[in-house]
C-alpha positions in Angstrom: -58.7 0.8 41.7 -58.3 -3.2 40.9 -58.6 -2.3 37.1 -55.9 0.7 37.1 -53.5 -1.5 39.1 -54.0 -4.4 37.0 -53.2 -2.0 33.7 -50.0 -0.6 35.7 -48.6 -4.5 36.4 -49.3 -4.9 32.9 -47.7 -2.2 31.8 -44.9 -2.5 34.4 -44.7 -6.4 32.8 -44.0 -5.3 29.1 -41.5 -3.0 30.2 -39.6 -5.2 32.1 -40.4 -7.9 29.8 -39.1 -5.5 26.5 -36.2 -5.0 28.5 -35.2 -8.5 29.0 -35.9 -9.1 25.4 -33.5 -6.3 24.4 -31.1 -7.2 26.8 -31.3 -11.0 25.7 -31.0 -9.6 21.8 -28.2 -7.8 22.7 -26.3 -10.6 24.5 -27.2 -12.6 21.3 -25.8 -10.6 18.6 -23.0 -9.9 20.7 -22.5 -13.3 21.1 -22.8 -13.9 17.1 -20.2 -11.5 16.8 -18.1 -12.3 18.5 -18.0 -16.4 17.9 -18.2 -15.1 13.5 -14.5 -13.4 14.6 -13.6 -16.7 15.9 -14.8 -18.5 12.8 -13.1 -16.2 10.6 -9.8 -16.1 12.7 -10.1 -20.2 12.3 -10.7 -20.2 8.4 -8.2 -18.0 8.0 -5.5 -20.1 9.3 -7.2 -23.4 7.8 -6.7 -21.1 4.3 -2.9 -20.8 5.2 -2.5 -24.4 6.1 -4.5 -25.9 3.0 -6.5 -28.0 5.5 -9.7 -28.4 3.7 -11.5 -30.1 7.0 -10.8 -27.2 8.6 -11.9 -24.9 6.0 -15.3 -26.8 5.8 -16.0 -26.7 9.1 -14.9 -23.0 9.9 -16.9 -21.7 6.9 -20.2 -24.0 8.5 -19.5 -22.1 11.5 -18.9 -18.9 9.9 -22.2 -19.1 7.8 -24.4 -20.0 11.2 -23.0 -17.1 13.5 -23.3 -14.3 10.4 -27.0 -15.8 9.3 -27.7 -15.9 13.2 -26.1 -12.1 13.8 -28.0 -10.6 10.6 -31.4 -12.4 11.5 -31.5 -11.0 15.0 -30.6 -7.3 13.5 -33.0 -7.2 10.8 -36.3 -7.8 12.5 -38.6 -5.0 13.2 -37.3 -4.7 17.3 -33.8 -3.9 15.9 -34.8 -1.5 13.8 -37.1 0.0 16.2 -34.4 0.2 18.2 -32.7 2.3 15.2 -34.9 5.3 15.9 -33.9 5.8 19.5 -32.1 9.0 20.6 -27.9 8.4 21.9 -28.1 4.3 20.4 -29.9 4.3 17.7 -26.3 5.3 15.4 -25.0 2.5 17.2 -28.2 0.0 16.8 -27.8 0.7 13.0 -24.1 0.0 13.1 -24.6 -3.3 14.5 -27.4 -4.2 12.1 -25.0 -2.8 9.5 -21.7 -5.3 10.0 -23.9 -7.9 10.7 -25.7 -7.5 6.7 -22.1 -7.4 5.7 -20.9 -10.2 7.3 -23.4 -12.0 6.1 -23.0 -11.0 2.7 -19.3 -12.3 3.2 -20.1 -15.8 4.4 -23.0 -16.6 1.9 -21.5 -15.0 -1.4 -17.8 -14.3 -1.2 -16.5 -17.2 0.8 -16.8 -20.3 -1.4 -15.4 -18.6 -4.2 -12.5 -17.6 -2.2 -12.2 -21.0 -0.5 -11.7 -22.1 -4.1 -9.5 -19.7 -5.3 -7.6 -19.9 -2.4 -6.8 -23.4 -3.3 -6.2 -22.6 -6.9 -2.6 -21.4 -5.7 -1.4 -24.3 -4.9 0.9 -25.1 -7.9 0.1 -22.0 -9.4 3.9 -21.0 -9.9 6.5 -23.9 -9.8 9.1 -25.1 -11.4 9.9 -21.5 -12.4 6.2 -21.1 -14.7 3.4 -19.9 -13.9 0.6 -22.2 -14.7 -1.3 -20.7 -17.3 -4.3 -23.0 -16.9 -4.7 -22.4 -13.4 -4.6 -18.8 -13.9 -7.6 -19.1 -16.0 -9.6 -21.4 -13.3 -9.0 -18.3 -10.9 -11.4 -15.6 -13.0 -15.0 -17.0 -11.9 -13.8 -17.5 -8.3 -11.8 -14.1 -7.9 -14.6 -12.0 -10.0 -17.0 -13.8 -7.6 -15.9 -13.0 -4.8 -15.0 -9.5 -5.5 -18.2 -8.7 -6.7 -19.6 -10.2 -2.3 -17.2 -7.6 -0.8 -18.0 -4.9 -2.5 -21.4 -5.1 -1.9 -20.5 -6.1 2.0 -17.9 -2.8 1.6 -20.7 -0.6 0.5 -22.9 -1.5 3.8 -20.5 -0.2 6.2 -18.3 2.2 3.9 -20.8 5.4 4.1 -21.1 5.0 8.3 -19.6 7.5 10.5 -18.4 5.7 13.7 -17.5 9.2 15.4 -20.6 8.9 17.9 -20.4 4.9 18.8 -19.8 4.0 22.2 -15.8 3.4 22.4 -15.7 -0.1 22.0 -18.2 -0.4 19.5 -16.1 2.5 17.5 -13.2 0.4 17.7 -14.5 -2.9 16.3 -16.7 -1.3 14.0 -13.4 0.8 12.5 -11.5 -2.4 12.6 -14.4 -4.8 10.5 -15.0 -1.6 8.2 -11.1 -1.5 7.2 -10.8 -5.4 7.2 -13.7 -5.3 4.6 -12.6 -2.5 2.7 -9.1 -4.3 2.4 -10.3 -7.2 1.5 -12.3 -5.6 -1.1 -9.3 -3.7 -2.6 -6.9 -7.0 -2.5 -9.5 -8.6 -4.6 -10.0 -5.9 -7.1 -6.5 -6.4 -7.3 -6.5 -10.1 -7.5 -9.0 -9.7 -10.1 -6.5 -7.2 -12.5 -3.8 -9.9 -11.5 -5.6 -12.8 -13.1 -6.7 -10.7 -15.7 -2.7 -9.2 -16.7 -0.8 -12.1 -15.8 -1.1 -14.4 -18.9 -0.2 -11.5 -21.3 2.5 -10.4 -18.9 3.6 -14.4 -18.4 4.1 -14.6 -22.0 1.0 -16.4 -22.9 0.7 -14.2 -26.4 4.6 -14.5 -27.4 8.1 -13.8 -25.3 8.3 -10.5 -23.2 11.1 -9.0 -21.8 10.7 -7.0 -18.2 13.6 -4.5 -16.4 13.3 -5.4 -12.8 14.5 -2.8 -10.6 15.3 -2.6 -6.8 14.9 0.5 -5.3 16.8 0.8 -1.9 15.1 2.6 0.7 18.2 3.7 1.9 18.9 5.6 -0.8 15.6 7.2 -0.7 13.6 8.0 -4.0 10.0 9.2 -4.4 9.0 6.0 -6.3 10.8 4.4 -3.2 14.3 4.0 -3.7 17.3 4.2 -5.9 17.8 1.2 -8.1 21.2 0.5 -7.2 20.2 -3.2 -9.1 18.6 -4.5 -11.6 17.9 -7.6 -13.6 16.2 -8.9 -16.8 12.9 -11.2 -16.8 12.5 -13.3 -19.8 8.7 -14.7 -19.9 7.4 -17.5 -22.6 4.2 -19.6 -22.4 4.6 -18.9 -18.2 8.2 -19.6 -18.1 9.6 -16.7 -16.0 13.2 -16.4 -15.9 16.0 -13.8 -14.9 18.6 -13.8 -17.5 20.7 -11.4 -17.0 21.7 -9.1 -13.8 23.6 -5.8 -13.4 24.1 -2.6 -11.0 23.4 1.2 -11.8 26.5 1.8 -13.3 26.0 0.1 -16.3 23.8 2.9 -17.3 26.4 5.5 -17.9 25.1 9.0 -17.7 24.3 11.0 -20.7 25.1 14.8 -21.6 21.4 15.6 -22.1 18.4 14.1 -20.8 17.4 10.6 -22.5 14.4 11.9 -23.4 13.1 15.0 -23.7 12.0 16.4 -20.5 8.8 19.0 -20.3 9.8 22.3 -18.9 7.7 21.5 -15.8 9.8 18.3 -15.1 12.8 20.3 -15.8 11.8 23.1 -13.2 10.3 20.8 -11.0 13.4 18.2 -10.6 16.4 19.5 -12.6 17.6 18.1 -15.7 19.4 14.8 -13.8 15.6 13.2 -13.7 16.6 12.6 -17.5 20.8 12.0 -17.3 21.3 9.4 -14.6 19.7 6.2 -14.6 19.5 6.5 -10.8 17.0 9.5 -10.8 13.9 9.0 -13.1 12.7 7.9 -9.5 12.9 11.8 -8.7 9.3 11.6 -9.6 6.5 10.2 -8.1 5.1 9.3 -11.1 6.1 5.8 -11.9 4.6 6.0 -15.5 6.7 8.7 -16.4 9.6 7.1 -14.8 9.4 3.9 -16.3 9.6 6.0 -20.0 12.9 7.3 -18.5 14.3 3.6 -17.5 13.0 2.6 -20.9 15.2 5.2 -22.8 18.1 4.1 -20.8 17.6 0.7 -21.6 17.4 1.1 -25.0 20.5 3.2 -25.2 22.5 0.4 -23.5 20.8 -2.6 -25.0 19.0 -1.9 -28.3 19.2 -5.6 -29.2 17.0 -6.4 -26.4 13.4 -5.1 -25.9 11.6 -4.6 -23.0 8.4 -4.9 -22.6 7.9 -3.4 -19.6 9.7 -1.9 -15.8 8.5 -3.5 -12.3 10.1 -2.5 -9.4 10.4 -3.7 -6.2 11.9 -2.8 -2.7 13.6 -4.9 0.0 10.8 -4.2 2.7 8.6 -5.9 -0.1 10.7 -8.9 -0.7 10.6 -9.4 3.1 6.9 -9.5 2.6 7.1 -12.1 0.1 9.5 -14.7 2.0 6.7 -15.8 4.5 5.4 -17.1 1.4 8.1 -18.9 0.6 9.9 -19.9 3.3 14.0 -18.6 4.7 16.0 -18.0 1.7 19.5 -18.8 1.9 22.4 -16.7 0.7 25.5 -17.7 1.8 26.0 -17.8 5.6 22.7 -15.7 5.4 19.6 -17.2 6.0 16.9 -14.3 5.1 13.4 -14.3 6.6 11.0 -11.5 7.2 12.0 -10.5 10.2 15.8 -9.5 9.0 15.6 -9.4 5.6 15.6 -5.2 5.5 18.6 -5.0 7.9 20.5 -7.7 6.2 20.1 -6.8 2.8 20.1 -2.4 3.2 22.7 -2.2 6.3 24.9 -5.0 6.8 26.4 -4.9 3.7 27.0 -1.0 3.8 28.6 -1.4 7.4 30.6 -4.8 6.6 31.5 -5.5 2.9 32.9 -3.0 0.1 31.2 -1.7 -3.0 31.7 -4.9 -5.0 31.1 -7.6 -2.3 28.1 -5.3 -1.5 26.7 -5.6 -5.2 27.7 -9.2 -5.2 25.2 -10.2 -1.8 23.1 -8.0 -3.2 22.7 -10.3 -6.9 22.9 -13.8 -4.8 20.1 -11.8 -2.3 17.6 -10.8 -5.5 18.6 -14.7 -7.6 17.7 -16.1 -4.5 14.6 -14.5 -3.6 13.3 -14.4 -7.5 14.0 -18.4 -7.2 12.4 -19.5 -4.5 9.3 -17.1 -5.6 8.9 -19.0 -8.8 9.6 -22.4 -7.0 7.7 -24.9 -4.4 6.2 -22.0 -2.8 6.0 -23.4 1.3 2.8 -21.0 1.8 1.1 -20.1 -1.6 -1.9 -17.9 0.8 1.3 -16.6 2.7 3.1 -15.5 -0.6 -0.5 -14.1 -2.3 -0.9 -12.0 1.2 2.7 -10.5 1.0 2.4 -9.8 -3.0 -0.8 -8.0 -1.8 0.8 -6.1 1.0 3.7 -5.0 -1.2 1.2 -3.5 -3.6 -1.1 -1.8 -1.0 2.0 -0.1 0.0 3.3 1.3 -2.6 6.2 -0.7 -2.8 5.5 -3.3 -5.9 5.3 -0.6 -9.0 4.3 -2.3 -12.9 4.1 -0.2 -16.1 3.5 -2.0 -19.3 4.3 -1.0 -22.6 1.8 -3.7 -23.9 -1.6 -1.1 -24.4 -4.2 -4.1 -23.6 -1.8 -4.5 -19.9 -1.7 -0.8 -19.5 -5.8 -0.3 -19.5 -5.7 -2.9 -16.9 -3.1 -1.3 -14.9 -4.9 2.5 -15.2 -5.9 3.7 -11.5 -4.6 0.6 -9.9 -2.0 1.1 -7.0 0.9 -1.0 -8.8 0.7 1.8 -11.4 1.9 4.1 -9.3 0.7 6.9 -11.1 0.4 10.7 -9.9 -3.1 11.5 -9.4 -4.8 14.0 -11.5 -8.4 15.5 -11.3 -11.1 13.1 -10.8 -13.4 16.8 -10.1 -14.5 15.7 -6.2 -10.9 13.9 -4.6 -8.2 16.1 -2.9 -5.1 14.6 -3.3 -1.7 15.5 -1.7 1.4 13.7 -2.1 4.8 14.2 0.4 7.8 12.6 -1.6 11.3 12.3 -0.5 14.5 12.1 -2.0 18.3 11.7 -0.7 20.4 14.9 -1.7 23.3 13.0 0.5 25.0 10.3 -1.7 24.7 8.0 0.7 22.7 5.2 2.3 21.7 7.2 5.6 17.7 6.8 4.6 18.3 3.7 6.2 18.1 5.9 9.7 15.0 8.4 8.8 12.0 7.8 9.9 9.2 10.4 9.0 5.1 11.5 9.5 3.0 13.3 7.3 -1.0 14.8 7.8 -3.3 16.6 6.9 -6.4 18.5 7.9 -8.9 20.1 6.0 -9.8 23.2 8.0 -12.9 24.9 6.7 -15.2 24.4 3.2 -16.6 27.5 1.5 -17.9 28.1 -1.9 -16.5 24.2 -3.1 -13.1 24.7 -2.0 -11.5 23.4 1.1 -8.6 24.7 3.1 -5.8 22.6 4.0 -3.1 22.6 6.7 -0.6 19.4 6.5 2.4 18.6 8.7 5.8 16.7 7.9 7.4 15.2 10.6 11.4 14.2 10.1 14.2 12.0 12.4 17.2 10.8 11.6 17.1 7.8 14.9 20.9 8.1 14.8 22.9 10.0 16.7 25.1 12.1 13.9 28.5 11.8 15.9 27.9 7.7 15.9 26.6 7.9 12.2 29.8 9.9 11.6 31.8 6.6 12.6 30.0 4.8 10.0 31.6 3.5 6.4 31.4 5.8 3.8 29.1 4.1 2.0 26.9 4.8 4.5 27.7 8.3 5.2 28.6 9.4 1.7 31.6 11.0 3.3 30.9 14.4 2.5 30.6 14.2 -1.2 28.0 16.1 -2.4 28.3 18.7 0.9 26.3 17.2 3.8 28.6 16.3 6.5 29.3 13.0 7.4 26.5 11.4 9.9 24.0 13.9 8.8 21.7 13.7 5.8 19.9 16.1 3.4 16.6 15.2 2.3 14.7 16.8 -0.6 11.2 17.4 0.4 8.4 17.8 -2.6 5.1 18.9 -1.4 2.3 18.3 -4.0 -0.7 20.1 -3.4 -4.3 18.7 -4.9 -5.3 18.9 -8.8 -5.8 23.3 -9.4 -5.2 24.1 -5.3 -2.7 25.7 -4.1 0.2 25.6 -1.3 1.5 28.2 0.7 2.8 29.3 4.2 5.1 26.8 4.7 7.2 26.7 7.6 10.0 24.8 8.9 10.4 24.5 12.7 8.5 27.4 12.6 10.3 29.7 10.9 8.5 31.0 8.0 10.1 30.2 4.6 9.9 33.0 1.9 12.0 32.1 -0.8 10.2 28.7 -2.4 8.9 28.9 -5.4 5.5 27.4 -6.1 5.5 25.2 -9.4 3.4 23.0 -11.2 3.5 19.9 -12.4 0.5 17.8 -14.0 -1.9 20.6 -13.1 -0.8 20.5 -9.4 1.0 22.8 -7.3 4.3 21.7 -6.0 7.1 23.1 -3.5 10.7 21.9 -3.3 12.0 22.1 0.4 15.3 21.1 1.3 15.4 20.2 5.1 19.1 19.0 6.5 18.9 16.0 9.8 22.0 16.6 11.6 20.8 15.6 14.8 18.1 13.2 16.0 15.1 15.8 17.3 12.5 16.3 15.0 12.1 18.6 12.0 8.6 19.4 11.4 7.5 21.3 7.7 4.3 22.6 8.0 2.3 24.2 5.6 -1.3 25.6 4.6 -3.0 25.3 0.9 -6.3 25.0 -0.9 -8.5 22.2 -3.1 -9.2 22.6 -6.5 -13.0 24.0 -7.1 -15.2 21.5 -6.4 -13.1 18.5 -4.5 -15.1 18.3 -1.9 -14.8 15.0 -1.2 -12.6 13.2 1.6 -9.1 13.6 0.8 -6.2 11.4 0.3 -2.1 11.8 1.7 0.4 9.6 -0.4 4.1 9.8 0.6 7.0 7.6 0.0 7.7 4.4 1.5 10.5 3.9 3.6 12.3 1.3 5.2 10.0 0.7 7.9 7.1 -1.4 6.9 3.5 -0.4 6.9 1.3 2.0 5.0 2.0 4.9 3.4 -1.2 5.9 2.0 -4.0 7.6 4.5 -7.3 9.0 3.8 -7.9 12.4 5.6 -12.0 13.5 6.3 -13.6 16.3 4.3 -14.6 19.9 6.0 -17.6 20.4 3.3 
């Protein structure tokens, strides 16, 4: 009896001590956690500030909670801990961010500690500093090379069955990292382009377009302005500036157009130098701008198009500081209202173009200037190009390669044989600048998988978040005035719907009324439907529709639609059903 009592108070003893030791581990990563966010949150800021003290000493801190988080969660309690039924998903999770974090704050950030502080001077004076650009590959490349390896531990986990707030801070660290990692792919192609495109082999010439998101376009916006970049040896200069209307239309298309471009978005994709944006293929409507250039300037080659929207050049000026125009002082926070509705509302056409060429001289200076936050102005270049909303195509071959299946590209995706894809684009069939007032959501679903082929169900969700009879009291620049049909205070919105690489689209419904006359096209080897979908009140207008993958794209999918006035992304992954 004194023997099996003994063995039972052992027994009871390593239970309750294994308990206390789990319980004690578990306070202690949680703990490491927890104070790495701090540390991370600090070097951020000490980035942003240029205090190297502070950088030191929250990367020290950074590198003892991380080495402290991953040493607790790779012994062989943790991972006995793995194999337990209801936590053992989330045991692995925690072992899994804290590998990755560690990974981070031993590999990737000295090198970005250095290459954060390359940017200091990079551009000034109006160059770009060709020398420092260089001094940026090892560091960049470096620390690319640490998050995608800290990407890959936490990129294949499915967070569904974690304990809500494990869910939530797993979700957040996993698209931190995975954003991180994609900024410095990007960074990487930046320092990689940006001598040629600086002019570090000979002079280049670049047409730099502003698409207004009031005017809605598919690549963005319509470029109601434009201006010339003259690059040499990293000096980067705007010489000359103009509007749309220098680009008179022509009787037939610039360029050829292919009968599927012709079906797909009439033959004005070719004639007006406001429309090659019809397409959401910036590649293809770069070719267009190029034609158009040429026809108007043939003494001056171009060596490329970049365009850029207002939302982005709000982005930017947290980089460098308010920019003054006039009485206007623009910062981030009213940049988009004071450079794509003021002006419509207070000023006529040619004070409106005239704001708008002080606005983008301003801006361009003070971006090529004494930068006040060169981390700031990096992070909103970035953000512009994770959006959608800072396009490049090169007509330099050795820039282009570079550029291939970047975001800044812009291109429409084709068939990579596993990835949906489905693009929502939208384009202003109004004349007028009432894009300013939609707002819109787009999703999709994949329903069911059979045979290698997954069935689709999306959703488009439309406002106008003005009230037509107060629109209606609006300029006519804002309006349109009823020019091209659509009364004033409403607006008319082309909606393209591109279905995924040999799928399909069909049952498409708008409000849910059933819509029988569309045709299905194709453009690029994807199916696409033209719907044209009339706001002319403020309640929502919802397009839904139903489709197909392409044989074999069983992979997760990904939604792409146009970005708009209001900032954020407008790019979304949607899970696979296979």
């Amino acid at each position: 009896m004194t023997l099996r009592r003994t063995l039972w108070t052992v027994i009871i003893l390593v239970v309750v001590g294994a308990l206390a030791y789990t319980a004690w581990l578990v306070w202690q990563v949680q703990s490491d956690l927890r104070s790495a966010e701090s540390s991370a949150s600090a070097l951020k800021a000490a980035w942003r500030s240029g205090d190297k003290v502070a950088q030191d000493s929250a990367a020290a801190d950074l590198a003892d909670d991380a080495s402290s988080a991953e040493a607790h969660t790779s012994g062989v309690w943790w991972r006995a801990m793995g194999h337990l039924p209801f936590v053992g998903d989330d045991v692995d999770a925690v072992a899994a961010m804290s590998s990755s974090l560690d990974t981070i704050s031993q590999d990737a950030v000295e090198p970005l500690t250095e290459a954060v502080g390359g940017l200091d001077g990079l551009v000034s004076g109006g160059r770009v500093d060709l020398d420092k650009v260089a001094s940026l590959e090892q560091p960049v490349s470096e620390a690319h090379t640490a998050l995608v390896k800290a990407d890959d531990d936490v990129a294949d986990l499915d967070s569904d069955g974690y304990v809500g707030p494990l869910r939530t801070r797993f979700d957040r660290y996993a698209d931190l990292v995975h954003g991180l990692r994609s900024g410095l792919g990007s960074a990487e192609k930046a320092v990689s382009i940006l001598p040629p495109m600086a002019g570090a082999d000979g002079p280049k010439n670049y047409l730099l377009l502003f698409q207004n998101n009031a005017e809605i376009r598919a690549t963005g916006g319509m470029p109601g302005s434009w201006a010339l970049l003259h690059a040499d040896d990293g000096k980067i200069e705007m010489t000359k500036q103009g509007t749309a209307n220098d680009f008179p239309p022509t009787a037939t298309p610039i360029i050829p157009l292919t009968a599927e471009e012709t079906k797909v978005y009439g033959k004005e994709l070719g004639i007006y130098f406001q429309d090659p944006g019809w397409t959401n293929d910036f590649p293809r409507a770069a070719e267009l701008w190029h034609a158009h250039w040429d026809a108007r300037f043939p003494d001056t080659p171009i060596d490329g198009v970049i365009a850029i929207d207002p939302v982005a050049m709000s982005y930017l000026l947290d980089g460098t500081g308010p920019v003054k125009v006039g009485d206007v002082t623009l910062t981030r926070s009213n940049a988009v209202e004071a450079l794509l509705s003021k002006p419509y509302i207070e000023e006529g056409p040619e004070a409106q173009n005239a704001f708008f060429e002080k606005a983008s001289k301003a801006v361009f200076d003070a971006a090529t200037g004494s930068l006040a936050s060169p981390t700031a102005f990096a992070e909103g270049l970035n953000q512009a190009a994770g959006e959608g909303r800072l396009l490049i195509s090169s007509f330099d071959e050795q820039v282009s390669v570079e550029l291939a299946g970047t975001g800044v590209e812009g291109a429409m995706a084709r068939d990579d044989g596993k990835t949906p894809h489905v693009d929502v684009s939208f384009d202003d069939l109004t004349g007028s600048k009432m894009s300013y007032y939609l707002r819109y959501n787009a999703a999709v679903d994949a329903m069911s998988c059979k045979d290698g082929v997954q069935e689709l169900a999306g959703t488009v969700s439309m406002q106008q978040v003005i009230a037509p009879s107060e629109a209606a009291k609006l300029p006519v620049s804002v309006t349109g005035g009823g020019e091209y049909g659509t009364d004033p205070g409403s607006q008319y919105v082309m909606v393209r719907l591109y279905g995924p690489y040999g799928g399909s689209i069909d049952k498409i419904r708008l409000n849910g009324r059933s819509l029988q006359n569309l045709e299905l096209r194709q453009i690029n080897g994807r199916p696409v439907v033209n719907v044209d979908v009339l706001l002319s009140s403020r309640k929502d207008v919802v397009l839904s529709w139903e489709g197909s993958t392409g044989p074999g794209q069983v992979g997760a999918g990904q939604l792409a639609t146009t970005p708009s006035v209001v900032p954020g992304s407008y790019r979304w992954v949607f899970d696979s059903a296979c």
